[in-house]
C-alpha positions in Angstrom: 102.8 86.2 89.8 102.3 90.1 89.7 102.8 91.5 92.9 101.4 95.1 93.4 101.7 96.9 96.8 98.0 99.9 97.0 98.7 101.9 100.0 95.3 102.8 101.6 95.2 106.7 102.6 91.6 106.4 104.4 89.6 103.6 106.2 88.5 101.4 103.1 88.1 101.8 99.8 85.3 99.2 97.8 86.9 96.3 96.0 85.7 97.0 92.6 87.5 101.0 93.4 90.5 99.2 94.3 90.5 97.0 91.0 90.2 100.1 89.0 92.5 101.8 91.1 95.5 99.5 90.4 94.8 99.6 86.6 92.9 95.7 86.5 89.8 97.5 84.6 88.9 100.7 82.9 86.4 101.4 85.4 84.4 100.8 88.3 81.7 98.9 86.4 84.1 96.7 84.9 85.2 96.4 88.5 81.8 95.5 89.5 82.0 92.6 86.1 85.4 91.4 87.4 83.8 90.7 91.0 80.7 89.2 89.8 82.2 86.6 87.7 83.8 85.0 90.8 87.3 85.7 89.7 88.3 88.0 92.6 89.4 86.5 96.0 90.0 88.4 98.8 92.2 86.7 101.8 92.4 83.9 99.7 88.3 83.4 99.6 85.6 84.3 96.2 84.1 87.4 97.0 81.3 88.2 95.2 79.9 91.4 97.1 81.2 94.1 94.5 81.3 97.1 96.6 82.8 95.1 99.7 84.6 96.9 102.2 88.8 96.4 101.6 90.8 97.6 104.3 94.9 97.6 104.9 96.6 94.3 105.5 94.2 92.6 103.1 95.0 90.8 100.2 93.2 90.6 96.5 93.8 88.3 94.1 93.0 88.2 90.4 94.0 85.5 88.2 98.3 85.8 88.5 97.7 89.3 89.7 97.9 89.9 94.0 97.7 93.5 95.7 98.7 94.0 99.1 96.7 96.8 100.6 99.0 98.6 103.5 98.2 101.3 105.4 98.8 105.2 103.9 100.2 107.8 106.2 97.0 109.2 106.4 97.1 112.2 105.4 93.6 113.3 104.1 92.2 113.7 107.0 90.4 110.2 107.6 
């Protein structure tokens, strides 16, 4: 399993941002695809909401793929 560590630097950012973020997809709308085919788990459980709110100490999986979202220092302000 790939492990891949995404430090957060505001509140949230959406899950389908994140998975083009980390390099899973090209882009957000093949984020969006990647959600809507009921292959992303988040905390262990489907999500399906493509846009959905991920915040630090959460945990995304994707096929042998899991990112660990821990909190930034911060600083841009948020």
């Amino acid at each position: 399993m790939q492990k891949v560590s995404f430090e957060l630097t505001s509140e949230y950012i959406e899950l389908n941002q994140l998975l083009k973020v980390v390099g899973l997809c090209d882009s957000g709308g093949a984020g969006k695809q990647l959600v809507a085919s009921g292959a992303v788990k988040v905390d262990g459980k489907q999500e399906l909401r493509k846009t959905c709110k991920i915040r630090a100490g959460q945990v995304i999986s994707l096929g042998d793929v899991r990112i660990t979202v821990v909190p930034g220092d911060g600083s841009d302000g948020a």
